[in-house]
C-alpha positions as CSV (number, residue, x, y, z in Angstrom):
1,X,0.0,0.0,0.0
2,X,1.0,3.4,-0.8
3,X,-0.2,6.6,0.7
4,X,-0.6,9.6,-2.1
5,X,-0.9,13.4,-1.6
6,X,-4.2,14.1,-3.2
7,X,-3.8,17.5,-5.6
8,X,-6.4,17.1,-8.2
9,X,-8.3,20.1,-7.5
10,X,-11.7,18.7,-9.5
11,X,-11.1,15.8,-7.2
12,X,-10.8,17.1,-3.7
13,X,-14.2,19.0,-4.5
14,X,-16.0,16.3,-5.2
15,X,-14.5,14.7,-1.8
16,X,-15.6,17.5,-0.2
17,X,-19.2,17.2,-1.5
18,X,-19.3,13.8,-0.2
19,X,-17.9,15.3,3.3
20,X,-20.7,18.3,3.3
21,X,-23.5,15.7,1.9
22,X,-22.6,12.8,4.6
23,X,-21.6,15.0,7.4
24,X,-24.0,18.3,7.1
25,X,-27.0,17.4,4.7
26,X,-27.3,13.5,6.0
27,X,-26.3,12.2,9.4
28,X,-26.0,8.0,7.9
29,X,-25.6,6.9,11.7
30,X,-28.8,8.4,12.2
31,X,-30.7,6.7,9.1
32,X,-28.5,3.9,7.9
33,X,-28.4,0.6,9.5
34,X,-25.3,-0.6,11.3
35,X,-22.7,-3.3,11.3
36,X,-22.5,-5.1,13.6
37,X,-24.7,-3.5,16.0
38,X,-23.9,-5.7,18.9
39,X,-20.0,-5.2,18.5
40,X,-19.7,-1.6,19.6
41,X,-17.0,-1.0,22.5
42,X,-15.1,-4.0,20.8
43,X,-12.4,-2.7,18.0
44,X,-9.4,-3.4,20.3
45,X,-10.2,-6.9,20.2
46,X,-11.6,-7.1,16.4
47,X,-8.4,-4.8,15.4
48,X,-5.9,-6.5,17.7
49,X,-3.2,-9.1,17.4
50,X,-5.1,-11.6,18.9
51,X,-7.5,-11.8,15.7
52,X,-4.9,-10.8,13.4
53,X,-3.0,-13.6,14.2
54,X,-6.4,-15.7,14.2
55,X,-7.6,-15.0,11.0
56,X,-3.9,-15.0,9.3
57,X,-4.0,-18.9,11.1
58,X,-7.0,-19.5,9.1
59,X,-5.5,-19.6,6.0
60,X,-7.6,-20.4,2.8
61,X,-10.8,-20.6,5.3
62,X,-11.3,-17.4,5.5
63,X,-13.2,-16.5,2.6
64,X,-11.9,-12.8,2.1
65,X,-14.3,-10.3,3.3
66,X,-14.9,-8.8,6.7
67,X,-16.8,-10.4,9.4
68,X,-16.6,-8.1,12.2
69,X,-17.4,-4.3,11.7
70,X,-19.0,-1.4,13.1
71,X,-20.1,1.3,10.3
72,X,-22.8,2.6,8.8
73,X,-22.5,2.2,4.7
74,X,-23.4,5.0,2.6
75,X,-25.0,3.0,-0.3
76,X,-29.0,4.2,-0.4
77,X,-29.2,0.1,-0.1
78,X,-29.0,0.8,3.5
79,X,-31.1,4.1,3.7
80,X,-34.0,3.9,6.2
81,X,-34.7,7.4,6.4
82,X,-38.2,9.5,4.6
83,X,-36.5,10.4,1.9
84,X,-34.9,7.3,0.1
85,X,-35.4,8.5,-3.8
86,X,-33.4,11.9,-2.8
87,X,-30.7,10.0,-1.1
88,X,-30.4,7.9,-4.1
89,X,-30.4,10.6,-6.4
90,X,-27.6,12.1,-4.1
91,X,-25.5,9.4,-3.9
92,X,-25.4,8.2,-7.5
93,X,-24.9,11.5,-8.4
94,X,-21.6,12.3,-6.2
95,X,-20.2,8.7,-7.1
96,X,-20.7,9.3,-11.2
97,X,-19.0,12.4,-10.6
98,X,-15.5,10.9,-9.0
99,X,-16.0,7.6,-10.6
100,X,-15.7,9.9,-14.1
101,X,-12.6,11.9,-12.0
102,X,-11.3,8.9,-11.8
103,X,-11.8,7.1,-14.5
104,X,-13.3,3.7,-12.5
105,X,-16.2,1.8,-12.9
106,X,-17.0,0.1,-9.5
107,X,-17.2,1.2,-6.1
108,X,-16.3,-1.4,-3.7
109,X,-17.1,0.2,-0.6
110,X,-18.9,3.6,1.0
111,X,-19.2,3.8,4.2
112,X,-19.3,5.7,7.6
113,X,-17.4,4.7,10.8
114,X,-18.9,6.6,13.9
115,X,-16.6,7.0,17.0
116,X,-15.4,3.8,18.3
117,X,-16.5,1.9,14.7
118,X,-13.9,-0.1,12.8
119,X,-13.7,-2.9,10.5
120,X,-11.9,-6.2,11.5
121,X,-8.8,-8.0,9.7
122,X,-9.9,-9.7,6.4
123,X,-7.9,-10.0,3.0
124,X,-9.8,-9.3,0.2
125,X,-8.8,-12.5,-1.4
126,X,-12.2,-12.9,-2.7
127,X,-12.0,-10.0,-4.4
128,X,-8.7,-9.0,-5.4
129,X,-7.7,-5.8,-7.6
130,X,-5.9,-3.0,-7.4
131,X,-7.5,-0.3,-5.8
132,X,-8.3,3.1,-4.6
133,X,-9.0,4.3,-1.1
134,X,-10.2,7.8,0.0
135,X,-10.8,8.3,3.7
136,X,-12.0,11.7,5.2
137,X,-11.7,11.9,9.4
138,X,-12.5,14.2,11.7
139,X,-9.9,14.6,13.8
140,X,-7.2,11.9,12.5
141,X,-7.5,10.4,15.2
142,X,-7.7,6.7,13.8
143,X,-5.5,4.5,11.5
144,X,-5.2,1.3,8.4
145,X,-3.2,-1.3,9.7
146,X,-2.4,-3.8,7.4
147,X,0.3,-7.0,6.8
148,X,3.2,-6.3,4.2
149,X,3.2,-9.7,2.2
150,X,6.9,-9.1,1.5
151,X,8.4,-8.5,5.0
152,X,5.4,-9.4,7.0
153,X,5.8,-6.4,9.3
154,X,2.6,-4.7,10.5
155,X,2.3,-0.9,9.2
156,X,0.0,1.4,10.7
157,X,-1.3,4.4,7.8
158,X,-2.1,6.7,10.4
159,X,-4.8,8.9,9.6
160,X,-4.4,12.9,8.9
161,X,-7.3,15.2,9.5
162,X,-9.9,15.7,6.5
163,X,-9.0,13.5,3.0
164,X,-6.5,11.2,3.1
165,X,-5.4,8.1,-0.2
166,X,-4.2,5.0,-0.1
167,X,-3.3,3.2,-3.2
168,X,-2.8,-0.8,-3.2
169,X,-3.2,-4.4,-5.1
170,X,-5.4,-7.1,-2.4
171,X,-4.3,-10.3,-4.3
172,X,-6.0,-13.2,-4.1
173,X,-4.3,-16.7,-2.3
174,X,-2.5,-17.6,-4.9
175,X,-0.7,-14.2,-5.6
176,X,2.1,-14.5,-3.1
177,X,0.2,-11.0,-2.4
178,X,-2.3,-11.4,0.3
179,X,-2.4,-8.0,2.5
180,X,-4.4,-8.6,5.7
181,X,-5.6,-5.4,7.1
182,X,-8.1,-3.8,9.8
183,X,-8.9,0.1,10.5
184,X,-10.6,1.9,13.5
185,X,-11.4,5.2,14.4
186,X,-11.6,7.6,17.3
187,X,-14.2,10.2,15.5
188,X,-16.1,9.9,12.6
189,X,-14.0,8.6,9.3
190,X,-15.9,8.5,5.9
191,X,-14.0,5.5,3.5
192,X,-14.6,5.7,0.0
193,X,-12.8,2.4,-1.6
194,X,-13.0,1.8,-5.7
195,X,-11.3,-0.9,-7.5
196,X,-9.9,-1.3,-10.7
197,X,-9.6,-5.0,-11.6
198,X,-5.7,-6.4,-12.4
199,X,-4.3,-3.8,-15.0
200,X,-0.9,-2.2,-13.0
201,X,-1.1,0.6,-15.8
202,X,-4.7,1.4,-15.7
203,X,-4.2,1.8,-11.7
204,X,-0.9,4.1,-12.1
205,X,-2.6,6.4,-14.6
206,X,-5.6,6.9,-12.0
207,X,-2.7,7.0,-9.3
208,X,-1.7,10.1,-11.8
209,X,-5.4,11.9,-12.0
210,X,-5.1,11.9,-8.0
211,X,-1.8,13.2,-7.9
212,X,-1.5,15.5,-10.1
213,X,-2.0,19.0,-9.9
């Protein structure tokens, strides 16, 4: 994983729309459902060595995705407020608009961690790609941890205040490239995760659109 400066001006507006729109204009802890409910007051054991080292152990068992999260996802699929057409409207708008930025065609993940909220080690293996991952927070106070697959040292990304990037490739289990990784959160922290199939050159020139001035 890489972390990128984010100078695309056209870009970083369309962030901040999804900031203003997910923050100001809808409150989704307030009107989208959560996962996992019953986990809250639980990320240092979901995001801990205990069940890194569990689901690493696991091996090809573990079928990729994560099991253990509290968040609120963005996607109108999980709107339960009175005004679901005008969400939907909202959101599809905002995500044609930096899906076009970009230059991508599927968004993999949009989503909302309260205080406290976090999502649990996983892999991706089921769905590996290169990818894309925006991530606004509050305060910065929360981080990405994840497993180099090279050196097998644990990084932490630390999280900056407003819009931060991280660029990467989850492989699948027979990549040599599996990246296990978990996140939490102190404050609220908006993720907005796109991914780009297996094309190295397609990813670097959207790695370029973010980047560049």
């Amino acid at each position: 994983m890489v972390k990128l400066d984010i100078k695309n001006r056209n870009l970083l507006e369309i962030l901040e729309d999804f900031r203003y729109t997910y923050r100001e204009l809808y409150q989704p802890e307030q009107t989208n459902r959560c996962l996992v409910e019953e986990l809250r007051g639980q990320a240092d054991h979901y995001t801990g060595d205990e069940e890194m080292w569990r689901v690493i152990d696991e091996g090809r068992d573990h079928r990729g995705a994560a099991e253990n999260s509290v968040c609120h996802p963005i996607k109108p699929d999980h709107y339960f407020g009175t005004h679901p057409e005008e969400y939907r409207k909202t959101w599809n708008a905002l995500n044609s608009s930096l899906m076009e930025e970009l230059g991508v065609q599927h968004s993999a993940l949009s989503t909302l961690y309260p205080p406290g909220g976090f999502i649990g080690w996983h892999n991706n293996a089921d769905a590996s790609a290169y990818n894309v991952i925006f991530t606004w927070s509050e305060k910065g106070d929360g981080w990405f941890k994840y497993v180099d697959p090279k050196t097998e040292q644990v990084i932490t990304v630390q999280d900056e205040h407003g819009w931060n990037c991280k660029a990467g490739y989850f492989g699948d289990y027979d990549s040599g490239n599996v990246v296990y990784h978990a996140a939490r959160t102190g404050c609220y922290r908006m993720t907005l995760s796109y991914v780009l199939g297996h094309d190295e050159d397609y990813w670097k020139d959207c790695i370029e659109t973010i980047t560049n001035v």
